[in-house]
Steps between C-alpha positions, in 0.01 A plus 500: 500500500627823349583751841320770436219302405528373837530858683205638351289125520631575872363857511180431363456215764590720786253774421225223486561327811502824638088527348608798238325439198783434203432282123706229543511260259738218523535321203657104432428166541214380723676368808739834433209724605292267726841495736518909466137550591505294742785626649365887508204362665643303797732830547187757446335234757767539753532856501116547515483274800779695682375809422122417652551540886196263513700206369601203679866377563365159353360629202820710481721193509240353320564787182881511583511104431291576129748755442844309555312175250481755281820650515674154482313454172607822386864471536508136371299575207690870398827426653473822699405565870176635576576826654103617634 
């Protein structure tokens, strides 16, 4: 994967686990963009449960657990490190 490619693909993520509304479209393969979705998700999941005071430490572990599948996907499948 090209590095800037990866910066802005990066970028883009962060501002929508952080809920700001941004077009990204990731094209490639299927399982290519199943593993990135999936991967924003868990992380947008995560940081909505530890931003809601309301939320419990099990359903925190619970999200952090979703998050680190997904990260391990990430970095097998892109060779890279899922930095979110």
């Amino acid at each position: 994967m090209n590095k800037d490619f990866a910066k802005k693909m990066i970028g883009y993520a962060s501002a929508s686990v952080l809920g700001k509304n941004v077009n990204l479209r990731f094209e490639g393969d299927d399982r290519s963009v199943s593993i990135m979705d999936s991967t924003i998700q868990a992380s947008r999941h995560l940081y909505e449960a530890l931003e809601d005071s309301n939320t419990t430490i099990s359903l925190i572990r619970d999200a952090l657990n979703q998050k680190h599948t997904a990260s391990a996907q990430f970095k097998q499948h892109f060779g890279f490190t899922w930095p979110l």
